[in-house]
N, C-alpha and C positions, 0 to 999 in steps of 0.2 A: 457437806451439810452436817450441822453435829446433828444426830443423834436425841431423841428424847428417849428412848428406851432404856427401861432400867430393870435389875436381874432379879427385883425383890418386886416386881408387878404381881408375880403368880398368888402369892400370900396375899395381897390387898384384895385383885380379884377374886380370890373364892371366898376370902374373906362377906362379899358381897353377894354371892351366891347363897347362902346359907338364907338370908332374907329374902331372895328374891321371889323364888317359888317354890312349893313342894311337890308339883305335879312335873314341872317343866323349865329345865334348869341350863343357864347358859351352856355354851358348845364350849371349853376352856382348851381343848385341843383337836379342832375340826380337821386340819391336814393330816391328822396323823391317820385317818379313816376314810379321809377324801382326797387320794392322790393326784388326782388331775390340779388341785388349790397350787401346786408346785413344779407342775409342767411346765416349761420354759418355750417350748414353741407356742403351745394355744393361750396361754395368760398373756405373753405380749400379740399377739393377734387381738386378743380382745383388746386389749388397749388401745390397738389402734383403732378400731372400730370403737368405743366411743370417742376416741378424739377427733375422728372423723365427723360424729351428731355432733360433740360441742363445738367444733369449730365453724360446723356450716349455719346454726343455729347461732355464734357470734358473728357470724361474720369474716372470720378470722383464717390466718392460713398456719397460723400453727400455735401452741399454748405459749409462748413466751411472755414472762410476766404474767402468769396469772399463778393464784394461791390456793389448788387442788387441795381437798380432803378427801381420801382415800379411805371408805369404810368399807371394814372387811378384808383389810390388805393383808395381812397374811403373812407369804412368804417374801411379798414385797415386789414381785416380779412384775407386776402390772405399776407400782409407782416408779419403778427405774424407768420404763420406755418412756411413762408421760414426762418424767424430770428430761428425756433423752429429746424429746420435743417441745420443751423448754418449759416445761413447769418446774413449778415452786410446790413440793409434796408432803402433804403431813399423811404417813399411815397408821391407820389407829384399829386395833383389833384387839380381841381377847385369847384369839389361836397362840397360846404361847410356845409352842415348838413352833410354829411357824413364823412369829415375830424372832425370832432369836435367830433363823436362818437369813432375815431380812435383815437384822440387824447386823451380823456376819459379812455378807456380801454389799447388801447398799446403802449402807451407811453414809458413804460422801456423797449419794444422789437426794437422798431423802430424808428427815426426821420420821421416826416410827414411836405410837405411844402405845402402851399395854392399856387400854381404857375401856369401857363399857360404851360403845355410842348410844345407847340411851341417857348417859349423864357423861356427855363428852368433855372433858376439860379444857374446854377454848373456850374466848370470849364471843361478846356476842358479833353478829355481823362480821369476821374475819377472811371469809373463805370467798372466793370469785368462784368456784365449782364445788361442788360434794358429790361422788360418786358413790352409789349406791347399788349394786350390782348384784343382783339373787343374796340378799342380804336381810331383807323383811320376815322372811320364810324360816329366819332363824333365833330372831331373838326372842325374849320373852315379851315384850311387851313392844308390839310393831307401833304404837300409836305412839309412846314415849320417843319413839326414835325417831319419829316424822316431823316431833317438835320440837326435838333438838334438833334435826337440821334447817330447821324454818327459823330457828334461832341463830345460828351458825351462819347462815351464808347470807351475802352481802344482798341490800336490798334490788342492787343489779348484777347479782351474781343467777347462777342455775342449780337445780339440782340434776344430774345425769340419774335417770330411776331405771334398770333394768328388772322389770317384775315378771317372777311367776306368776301364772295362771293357774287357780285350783283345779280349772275347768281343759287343760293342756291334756291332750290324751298319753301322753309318755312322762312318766313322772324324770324330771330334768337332772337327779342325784342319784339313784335308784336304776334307774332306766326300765322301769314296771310299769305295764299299761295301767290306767286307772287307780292308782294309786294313791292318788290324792285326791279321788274323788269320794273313798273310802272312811267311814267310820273309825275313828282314833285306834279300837279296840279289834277292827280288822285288820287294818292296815299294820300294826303290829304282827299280827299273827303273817302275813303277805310276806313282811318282808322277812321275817324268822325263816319260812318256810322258804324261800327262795336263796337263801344263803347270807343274804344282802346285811344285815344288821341285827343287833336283839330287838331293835325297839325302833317304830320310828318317830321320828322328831320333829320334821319341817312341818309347818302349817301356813298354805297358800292360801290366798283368799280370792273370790273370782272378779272380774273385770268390776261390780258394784262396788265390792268391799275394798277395793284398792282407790278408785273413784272417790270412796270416804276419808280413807286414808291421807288422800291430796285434799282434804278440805281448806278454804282460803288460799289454795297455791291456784295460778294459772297453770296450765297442762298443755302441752303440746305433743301430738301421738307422731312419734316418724315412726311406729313400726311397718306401716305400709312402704314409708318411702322407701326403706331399708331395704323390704323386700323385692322391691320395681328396680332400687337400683345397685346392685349389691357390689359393682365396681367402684361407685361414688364411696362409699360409707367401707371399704375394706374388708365385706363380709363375702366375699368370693368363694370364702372357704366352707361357709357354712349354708350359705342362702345357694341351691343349686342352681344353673342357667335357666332350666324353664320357669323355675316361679315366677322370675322377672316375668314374664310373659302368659302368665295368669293374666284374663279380665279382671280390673278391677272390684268388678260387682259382686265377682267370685271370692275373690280375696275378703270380701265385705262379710259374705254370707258368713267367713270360714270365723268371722272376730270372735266368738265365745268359745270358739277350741284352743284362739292362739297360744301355742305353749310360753312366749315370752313379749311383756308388751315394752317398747321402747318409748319412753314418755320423758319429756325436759320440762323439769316445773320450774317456777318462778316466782316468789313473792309480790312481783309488781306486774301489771300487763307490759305485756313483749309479744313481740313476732321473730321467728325467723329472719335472719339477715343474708343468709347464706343466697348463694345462686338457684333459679327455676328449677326445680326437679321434674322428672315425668311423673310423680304422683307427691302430691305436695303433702307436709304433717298438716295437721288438723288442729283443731282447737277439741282439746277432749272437754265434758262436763263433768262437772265435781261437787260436789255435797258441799 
């Protein structure tokens, strides 16, 4: 597949930084900080676990023929498996060491763009999927980015949303209790002291503000199903045997701690097409 990455992206992007904020400024090389972005065994794990939601959710028994936009893509290891299961993959990020290793290795699986997803350079309605993957939590401005992808993807396309929770007791990057439940000016101080970084950066917003976020999309929650079935969905690795086996009601209580919520929105109303589950997605509500 050729290639949209090009070596003079870096100069365009900061070039765009310089306006964007003065507080809080794009990530322009996140893997160089965040090693696990280039791990090769749990980046295609994830992968496959969301091909597993979008496929059960289409219908489908595998991506072939469809036109994945990969936000956040990085080192690009997560758009080689979905091309390996038969997507069609644009990755678009602003991590330029980590585009650049994407662009090295899988180049003939995927196109990769150096771009801002908040002003993503595709037309409109293009995409059959947009993947969205602990990716809100980093830009500057998460609402721009929510309406580029509502632009972006086909009016019977999906968005795959993997969200932090501000409200998760183990902060997901960090791995510090409560840290994101912290004041900007603490939570700096937290993570200095703990080793972890100068400053910190993410900013999650809790199960409401994410709910805002999807304004005008339909929502569909599998995080439960994920968690009831974690053989179906590939998450074996992550989702331990007993939680399958939580009461539901329990699982229900636990909603405003969940450290990540699994949500497939949609521009138009949809359901699920996938086979019965033992705990079926929901219909979430949205502002």
């Amino acid at each position: 597949m050729q290639s949209c990455y090009s070596a003079d992206c870096t100069e365009s992007t900061e070039a765009k930084v310089v306006s964007v904020s003065d507080s809080r400024k794009p990530q322009l090389a996140y893997s160089d900080t965040q090693a696990l972005m280039l791990d090769e065994v749990s980046r295609r794990a994830k992968a496959r676990k969301m091909a597993a939601v979008i496929t059960h959710f289409l219908g489908r028994d595998d991506l072939t023929g469809l036109r994945v936009v990969d936000v956040g893509c990085s080192g690009g290891i997560v758009a080689d498996q979905l091309n390996a299961l038969g997507a069609e993959v644009i990755g678009l990020d602003i991590d330029v060491p980590g585009l650049t290793k994407a662009y090295k290795r899988f180049a003939d699986s995927a196109a990769f763009l150096c771009a801002d997803s908040q002003h993503m350079p595709l037309g409109d309605a293009v995409a059959d999927v947009i993947l969205c993957n602990h990716v809100y939590e980093h830009v500057v401005d998460p609402e721009q980015l929510f309406a580029e992808m509502r632009r972006v993807v086909r009016p019977d396309g999906l968005l795959y949303l993997g969200l932090g929770n501000r409200l998760g007791v183990i902060e997901p990057h960090y791995r510090l209790p409560f840290l994101s439940w912290l004041p900007r000016g603490i939570a700096h101080r937290y993570v200095r002291a703990a080793g972890r970084a100068e400053n910190y950066y993410e900013a999650f917003a809790t199960r409401n503000g994410l709910r805002r976020l999807c304004h005008s999309l339909q929502v569909w929650d599998y995080t439960y199903a994920v968690l009831a079935d974690p053989g179906t969905f590939a998450a074996g690795d992550v989702v331990p045997r007993w939680v399958s086996r939580i009461p539901k009601f329990i699982l229900r209580a636990a909603r405003p701690i969940v450290p990540t919520f699994i949500w497939v929105a949609t521009t138009a109303p949809s359901a699920p097409l996938g086979p019965a589950l033992p705990v079926a997605p929901e219909l979430e509500p949205t502002d």
